[in-house]
N, C-alpha and C positions, 0 to 999 in steps of 0.2 A: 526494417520493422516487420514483425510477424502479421498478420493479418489477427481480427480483434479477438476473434473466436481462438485462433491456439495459443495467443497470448494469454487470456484468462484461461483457457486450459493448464496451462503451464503454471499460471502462477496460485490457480485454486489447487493442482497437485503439488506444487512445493511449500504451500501453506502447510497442505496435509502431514507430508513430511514432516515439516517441522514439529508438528503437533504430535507428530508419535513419537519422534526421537526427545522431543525437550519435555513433553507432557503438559500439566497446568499447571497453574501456581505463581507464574511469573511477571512481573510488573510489563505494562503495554510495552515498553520501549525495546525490553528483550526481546522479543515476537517481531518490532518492528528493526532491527539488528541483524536478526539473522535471517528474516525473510530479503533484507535489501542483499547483502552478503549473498545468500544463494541465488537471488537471481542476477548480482553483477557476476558471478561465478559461473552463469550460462552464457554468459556475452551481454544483457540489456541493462542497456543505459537507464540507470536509478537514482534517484536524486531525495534526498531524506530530506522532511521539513522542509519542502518546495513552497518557495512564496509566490499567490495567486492573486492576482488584485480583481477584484469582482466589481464589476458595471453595472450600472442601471442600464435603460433601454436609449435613456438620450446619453448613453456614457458618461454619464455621470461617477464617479468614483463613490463608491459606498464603502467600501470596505475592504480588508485584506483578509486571504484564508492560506491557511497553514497546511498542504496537505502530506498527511504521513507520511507517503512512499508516492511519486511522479513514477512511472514507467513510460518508457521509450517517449518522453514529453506526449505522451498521447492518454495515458490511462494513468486514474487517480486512484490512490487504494487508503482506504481510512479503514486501521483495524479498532479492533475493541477487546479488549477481554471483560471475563467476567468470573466472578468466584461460582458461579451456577446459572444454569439457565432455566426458568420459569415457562412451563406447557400448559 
């Protein structure tokens, strides 16, 4: 595993990427497709719609979360699109 800082490097520039080559327009799951795709295309272990059971403090089970893209089991990425963004 890369250390946390050129891991999000990596993966805020291959986000970028993707965003010039595909443009907007495209439903969430596109975006989350080819961001997995190029990053297992660098070598790190990706895992799409990774199930995450989330605890209370006395471990109690609350609930389960779906997260977009797991990288190297260490980093969660939840994308979003949007048709515009409001300033």
């Amino acid at each position: 595993m890369k250390d946390i800082n050129s891991l999000y490097n990596l993966i805020r520039q291959t986000s970028y990427d993707i965003h010039v080559y595909h443009g907007h327009g495209h439903l969430e799951k596109v975006y989350e497709n080819a961001l997995a795709h190029r990053l297992h295309k660098q070598g790190l272990i990706v895992e799409q719609q990774a199930p995450i059971k989330v605890y209370d403090e006395d471990d109690t089970l609350i609930g389960d979360y779906f997260a977009d893209i797991l990288v190297d089991n260490h980093l969660i990425l939840e994308l979003k699109t949007a048709k515009n963004l409001c300033m």
